[in-house]
C-alpha positions as CSV (number, residue, x, y, z in Angstrom):
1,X,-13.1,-15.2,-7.1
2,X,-11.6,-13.2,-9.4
3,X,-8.5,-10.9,-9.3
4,X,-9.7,-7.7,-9.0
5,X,-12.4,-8.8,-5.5
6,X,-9.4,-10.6,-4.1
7,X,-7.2,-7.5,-4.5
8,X,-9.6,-5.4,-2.6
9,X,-10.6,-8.1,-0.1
10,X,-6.7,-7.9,1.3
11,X,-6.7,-3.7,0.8
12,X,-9.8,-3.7,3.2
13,X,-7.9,-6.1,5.8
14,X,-5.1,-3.8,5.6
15,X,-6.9,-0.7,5.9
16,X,-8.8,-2.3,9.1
17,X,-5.5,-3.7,10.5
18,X,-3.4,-0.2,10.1
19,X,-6.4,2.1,11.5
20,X,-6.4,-0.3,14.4
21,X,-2.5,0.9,14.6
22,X,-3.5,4.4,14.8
23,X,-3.3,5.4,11.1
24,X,-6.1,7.6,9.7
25,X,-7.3,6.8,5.7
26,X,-7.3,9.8,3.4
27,X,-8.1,7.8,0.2
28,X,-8.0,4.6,-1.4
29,X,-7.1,3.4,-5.1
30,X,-5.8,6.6,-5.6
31,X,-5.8,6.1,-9.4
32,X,-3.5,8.1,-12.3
33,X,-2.4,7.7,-15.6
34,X,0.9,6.6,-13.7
35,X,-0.9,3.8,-11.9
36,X,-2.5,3.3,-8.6
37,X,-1.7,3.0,-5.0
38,X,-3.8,1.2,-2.7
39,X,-4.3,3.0,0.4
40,X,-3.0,6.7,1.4
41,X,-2.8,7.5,5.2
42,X,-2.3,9.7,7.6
43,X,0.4,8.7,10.4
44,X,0.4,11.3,13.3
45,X,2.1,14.4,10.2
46,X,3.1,11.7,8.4
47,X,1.6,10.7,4.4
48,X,2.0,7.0,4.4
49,X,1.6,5.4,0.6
50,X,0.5,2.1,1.2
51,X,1.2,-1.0,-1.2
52,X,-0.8,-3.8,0.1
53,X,0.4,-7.1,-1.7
54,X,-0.7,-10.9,-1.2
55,X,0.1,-14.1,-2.3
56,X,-1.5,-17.3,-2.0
57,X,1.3,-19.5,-3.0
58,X,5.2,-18.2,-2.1
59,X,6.3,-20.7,-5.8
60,X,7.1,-17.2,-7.7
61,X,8.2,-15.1,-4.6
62,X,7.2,-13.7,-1.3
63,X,4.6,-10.6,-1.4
64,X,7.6,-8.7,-0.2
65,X,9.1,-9.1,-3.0
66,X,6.6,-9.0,-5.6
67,X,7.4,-5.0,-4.9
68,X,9.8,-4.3,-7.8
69,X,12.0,-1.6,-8.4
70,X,9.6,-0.4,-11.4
71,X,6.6,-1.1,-8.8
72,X,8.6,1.4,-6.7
73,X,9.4,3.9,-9.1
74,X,5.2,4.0,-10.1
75,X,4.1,4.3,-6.2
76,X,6.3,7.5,-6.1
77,X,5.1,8.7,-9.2
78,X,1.6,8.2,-8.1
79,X,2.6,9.9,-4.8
80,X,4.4,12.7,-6.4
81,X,0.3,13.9,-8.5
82,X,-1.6,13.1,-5.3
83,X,0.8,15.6,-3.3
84,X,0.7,18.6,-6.5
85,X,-3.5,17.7,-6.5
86,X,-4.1,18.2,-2.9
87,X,-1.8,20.9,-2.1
88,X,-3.5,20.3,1.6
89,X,-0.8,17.5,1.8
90,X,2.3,19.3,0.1
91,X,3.7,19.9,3.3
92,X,3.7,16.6,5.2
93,X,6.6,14.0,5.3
94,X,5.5,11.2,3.1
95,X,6.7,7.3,3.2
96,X,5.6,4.3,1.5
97,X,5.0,1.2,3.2
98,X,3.8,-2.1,2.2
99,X,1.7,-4.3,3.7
100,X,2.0,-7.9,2.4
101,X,0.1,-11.3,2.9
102,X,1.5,-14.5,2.1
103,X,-1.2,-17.3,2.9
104,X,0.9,-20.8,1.0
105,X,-0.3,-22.9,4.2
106,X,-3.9,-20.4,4.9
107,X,-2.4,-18.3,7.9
108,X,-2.1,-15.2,7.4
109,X,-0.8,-12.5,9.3
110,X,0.2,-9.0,8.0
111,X,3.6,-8.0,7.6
112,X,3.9,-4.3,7.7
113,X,7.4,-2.8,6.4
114,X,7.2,1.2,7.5
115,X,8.9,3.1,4.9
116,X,10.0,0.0,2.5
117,X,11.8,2.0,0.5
118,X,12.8,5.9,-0.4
């Protein structure tokens, strides 16, 4: 399996597993010049930006952490066109979580960090 199916293999468990928390999708692969972020959701008012990350093997670093400060600084940019395209949203509290997988023994459970950074 290749990158790219693997990627949205883990996006579709994380979509499944935060609906089944309550959260509503309003898009996925939100896509820009900027970059991408992997799920946007509604929580109760809330925007949530979702990263979803996963890692098979923890040898270069937890899925946590595979969330850099320049990762950061795109998922806000990202956030910042979605919110000046779809004015419907301009007025909502926003947060980005990430949802990570790390599978170096095959169990995986999600770890969801609720507004992971600022």
């Amino acid at each position: 399996m290749t990158v790219k199916p693997i990627g949205q293999y883990w996006e579709q468990r994380a979509e499944h597993f935060l609906m089944q928390h309550g959260l509503q999708l309003i898009t996925r692969n939100f896509s820009t010049p900027a970059g991408e972020i992997d799920l946007i959701m509604r929580d109760t008012d809330c925007v949530a930006f979702i990263e979803v990350r996963y890692r098979g093997s923890t040898r270069f670093g937890s899925a946590i952490h595979s969330v850099t400060a320049a990762k950061q600084r795109k998922l806000k940019r990202c956030a910042a066109l979605f919110v000046n395209r779809q004015t419907a949203w301009s007025h909502h509290p926003c947060r980005f979580d990430v949802i990570a997988y790390d599978a170096p023994n095959g169990d995986v459970e999600p770890v969801w960090i609720r507004a992971a950074f600022d």
